[in-house]
N, CA, C and O of each residue as an XYZ file, in Angstrom:
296
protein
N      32.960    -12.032    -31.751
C      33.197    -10.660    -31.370
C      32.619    -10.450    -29.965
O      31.422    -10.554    -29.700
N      33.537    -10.160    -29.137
C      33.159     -9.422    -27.532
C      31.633     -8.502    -27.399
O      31.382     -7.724    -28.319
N      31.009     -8.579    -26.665
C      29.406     -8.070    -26.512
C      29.407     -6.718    -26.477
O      28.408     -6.030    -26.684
N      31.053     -6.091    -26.089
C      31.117     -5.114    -25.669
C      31.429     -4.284    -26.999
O      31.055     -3.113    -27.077
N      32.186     -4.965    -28.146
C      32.357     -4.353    -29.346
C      31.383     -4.092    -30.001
O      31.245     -3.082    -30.691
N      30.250     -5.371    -29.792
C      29.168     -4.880    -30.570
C      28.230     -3.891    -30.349
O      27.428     -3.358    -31.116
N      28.569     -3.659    -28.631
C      27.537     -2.604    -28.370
C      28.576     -0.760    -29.067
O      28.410      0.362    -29.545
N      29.098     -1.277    -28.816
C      30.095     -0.047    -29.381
C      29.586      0.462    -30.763
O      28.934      1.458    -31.079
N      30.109     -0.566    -31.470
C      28.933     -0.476    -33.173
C      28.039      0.028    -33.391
O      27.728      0.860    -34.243
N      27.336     -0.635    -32.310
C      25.812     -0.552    -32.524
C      25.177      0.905    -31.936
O      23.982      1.193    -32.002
N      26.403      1.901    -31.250
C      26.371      2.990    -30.640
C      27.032      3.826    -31.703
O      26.797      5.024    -31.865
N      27.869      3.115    -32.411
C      28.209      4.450    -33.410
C      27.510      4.465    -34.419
O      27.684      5.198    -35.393
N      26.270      3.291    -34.209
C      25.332      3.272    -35.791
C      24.174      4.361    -35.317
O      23.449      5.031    -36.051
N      24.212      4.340    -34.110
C      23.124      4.732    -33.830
C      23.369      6.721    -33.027
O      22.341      7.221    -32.571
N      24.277      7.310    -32.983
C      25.058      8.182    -32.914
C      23.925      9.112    -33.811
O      23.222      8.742    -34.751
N      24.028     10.596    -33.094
C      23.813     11.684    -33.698
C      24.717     12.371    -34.495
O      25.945     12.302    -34.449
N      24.073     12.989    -35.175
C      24.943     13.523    -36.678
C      25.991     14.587    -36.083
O      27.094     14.804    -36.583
N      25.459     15.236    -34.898
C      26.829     16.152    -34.289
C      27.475     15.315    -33.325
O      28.495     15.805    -32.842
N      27.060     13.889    -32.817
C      28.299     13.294    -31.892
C      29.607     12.918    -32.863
O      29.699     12.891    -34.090
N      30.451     12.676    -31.948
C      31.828     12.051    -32.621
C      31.685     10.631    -31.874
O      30.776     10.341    -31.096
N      32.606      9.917    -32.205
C      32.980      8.826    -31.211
C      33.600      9.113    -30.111
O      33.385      8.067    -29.498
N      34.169      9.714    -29.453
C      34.778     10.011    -28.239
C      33.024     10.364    -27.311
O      32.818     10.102    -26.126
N      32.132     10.916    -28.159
C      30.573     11.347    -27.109
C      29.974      9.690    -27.095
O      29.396      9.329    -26.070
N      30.099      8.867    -28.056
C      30.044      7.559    -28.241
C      30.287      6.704    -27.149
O      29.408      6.024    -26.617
N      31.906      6.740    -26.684
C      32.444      6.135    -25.860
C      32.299      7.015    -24.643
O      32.419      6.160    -23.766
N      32.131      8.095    -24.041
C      31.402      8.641    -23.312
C      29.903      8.298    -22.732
O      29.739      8.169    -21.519
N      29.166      8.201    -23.365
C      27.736      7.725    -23.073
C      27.603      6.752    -22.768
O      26.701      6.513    -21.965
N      28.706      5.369    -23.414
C      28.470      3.969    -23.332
C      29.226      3.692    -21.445
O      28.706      2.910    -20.648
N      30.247      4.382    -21.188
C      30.861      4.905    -20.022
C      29.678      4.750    -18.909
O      29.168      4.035    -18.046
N      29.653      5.881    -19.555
C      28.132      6.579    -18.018
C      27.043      5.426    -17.928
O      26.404      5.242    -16.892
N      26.862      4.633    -19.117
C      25.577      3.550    -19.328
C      26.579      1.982    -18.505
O      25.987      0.916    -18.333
N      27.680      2.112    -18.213
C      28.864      1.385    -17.557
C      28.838      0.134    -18.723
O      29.419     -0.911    -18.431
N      28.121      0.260    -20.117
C      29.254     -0.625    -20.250
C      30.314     -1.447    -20.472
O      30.386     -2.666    -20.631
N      31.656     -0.008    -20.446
C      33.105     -1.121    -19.999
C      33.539      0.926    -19.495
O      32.774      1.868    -19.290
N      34.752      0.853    -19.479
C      35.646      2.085    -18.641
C      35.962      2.898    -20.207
O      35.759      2.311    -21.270
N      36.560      4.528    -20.129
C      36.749      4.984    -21.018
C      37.780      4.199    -21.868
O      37.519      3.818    -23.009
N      38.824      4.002    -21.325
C      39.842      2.801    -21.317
C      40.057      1.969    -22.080
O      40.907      1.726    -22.936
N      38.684      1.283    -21.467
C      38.332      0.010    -22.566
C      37.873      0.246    -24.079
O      38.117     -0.268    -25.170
N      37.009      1.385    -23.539
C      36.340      1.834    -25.182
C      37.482      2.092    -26.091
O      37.714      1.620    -27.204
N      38.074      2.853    -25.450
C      39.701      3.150    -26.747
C      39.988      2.277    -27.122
O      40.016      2.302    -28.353
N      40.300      1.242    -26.638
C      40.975     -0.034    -26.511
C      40.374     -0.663    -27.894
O      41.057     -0.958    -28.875
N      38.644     -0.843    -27.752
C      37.995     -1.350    -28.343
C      38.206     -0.777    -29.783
O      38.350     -1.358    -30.859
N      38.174      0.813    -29.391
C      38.109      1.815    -30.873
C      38.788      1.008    -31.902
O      38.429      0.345    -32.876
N      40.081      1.355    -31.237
C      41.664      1.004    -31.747
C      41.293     -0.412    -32.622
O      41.502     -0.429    -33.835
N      40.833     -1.376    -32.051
C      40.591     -2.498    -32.332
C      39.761     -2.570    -33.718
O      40.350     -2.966    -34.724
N      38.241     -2.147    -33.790
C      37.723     -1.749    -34.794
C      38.298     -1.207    -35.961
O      38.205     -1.517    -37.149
N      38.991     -0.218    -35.281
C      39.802      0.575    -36.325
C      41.093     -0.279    -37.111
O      41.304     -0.302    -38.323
N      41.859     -0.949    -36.061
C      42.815     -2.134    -37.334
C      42.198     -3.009    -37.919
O      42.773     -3.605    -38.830
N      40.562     -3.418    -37.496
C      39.802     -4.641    -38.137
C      39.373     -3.896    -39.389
O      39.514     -4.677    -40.330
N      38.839     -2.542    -39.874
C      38.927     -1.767    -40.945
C      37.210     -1.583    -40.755
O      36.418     -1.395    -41.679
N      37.017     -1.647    -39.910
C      35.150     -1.659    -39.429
C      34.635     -0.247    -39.180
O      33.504      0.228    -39.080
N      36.421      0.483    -39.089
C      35.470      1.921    -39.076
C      36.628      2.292    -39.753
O      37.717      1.719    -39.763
N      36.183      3.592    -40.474
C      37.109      4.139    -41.308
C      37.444      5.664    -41.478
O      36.956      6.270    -42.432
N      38.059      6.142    -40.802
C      38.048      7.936    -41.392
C      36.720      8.302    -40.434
O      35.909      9.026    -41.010
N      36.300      7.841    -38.793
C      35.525      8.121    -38.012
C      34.310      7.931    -37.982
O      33.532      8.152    -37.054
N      34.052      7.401    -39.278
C      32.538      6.434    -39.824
C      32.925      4.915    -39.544
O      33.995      4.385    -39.246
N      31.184      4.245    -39.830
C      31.426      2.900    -39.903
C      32.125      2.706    -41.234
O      31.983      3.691    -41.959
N      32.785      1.799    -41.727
C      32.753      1.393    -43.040
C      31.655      0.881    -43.193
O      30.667      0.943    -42.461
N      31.909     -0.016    -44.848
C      30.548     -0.600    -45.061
C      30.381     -2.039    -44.319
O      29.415     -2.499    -43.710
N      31.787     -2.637    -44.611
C      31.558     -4.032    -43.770
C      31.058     -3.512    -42.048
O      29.893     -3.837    -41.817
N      31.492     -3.060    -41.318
C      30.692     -2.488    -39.819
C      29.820     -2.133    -39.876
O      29.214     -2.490    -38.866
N      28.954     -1.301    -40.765
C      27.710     -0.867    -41.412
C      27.272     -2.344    -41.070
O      26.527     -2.639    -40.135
N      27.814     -3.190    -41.919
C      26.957     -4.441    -41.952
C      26.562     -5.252    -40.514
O      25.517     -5.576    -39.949
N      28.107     -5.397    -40.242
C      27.649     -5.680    -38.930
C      26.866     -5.229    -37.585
O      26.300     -5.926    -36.743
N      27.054     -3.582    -37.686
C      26.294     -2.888    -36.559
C      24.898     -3.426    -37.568
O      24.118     -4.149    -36.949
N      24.711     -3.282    -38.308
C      23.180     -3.769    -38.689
C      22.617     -5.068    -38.129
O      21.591     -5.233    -37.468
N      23.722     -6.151    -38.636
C      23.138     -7.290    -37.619
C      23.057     -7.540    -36.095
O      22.257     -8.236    -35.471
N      24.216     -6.706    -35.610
C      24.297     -6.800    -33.977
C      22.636     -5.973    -33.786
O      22.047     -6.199    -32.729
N      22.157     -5.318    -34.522
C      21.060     -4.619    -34.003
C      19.813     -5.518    -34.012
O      19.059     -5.603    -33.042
N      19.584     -6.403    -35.551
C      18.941     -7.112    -35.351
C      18.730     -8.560    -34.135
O      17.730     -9.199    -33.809
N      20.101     -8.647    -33.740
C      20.370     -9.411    -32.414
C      19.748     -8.929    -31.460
O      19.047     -9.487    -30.615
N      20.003     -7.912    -31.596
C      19.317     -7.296    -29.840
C      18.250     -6.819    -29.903
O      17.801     -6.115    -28.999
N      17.569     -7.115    -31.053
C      16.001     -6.767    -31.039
C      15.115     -8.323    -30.502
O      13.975     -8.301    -30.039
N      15.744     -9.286    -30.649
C      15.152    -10.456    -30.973
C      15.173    -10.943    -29.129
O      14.714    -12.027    -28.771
């Protein structure tokens, strides 16, 4: 998985209870990193992999934003 998906994940795991994903892909924008563009791109992507569901993680993305987090702690 691209570094950039996981940071995505790992931004919607970590998301406030009033953001959406569009403030998601916004923030990751301004933090540069990839273009609004890309983030859709990425969304979209997540979203046919079934990693997010109905604007939540699912549980399998659950899982994974969990491990991408433990990655980037280490």
């Amino acid at each position: 998985m691209d570094i950039e998906k996981k940071v995505l994940l790992l931004g919607i795991l970590k998301k406030e209870q009033d953001e959406n994903l569009n403030d998601v892909l916004l923030r990751l924008e301004v933090a540069k990193v990839f273009t609004l563009k890309q983030g859709k791109t990425y969304l979209k992507e997540l979203k046919a992999e079934f990693l997010i569901v109905s604007n939540e993680l699912s549980f399998k993305g659950l899982a994974i934003a969990k491990d991408v987090e433990q990655e980037f702690k280490i």
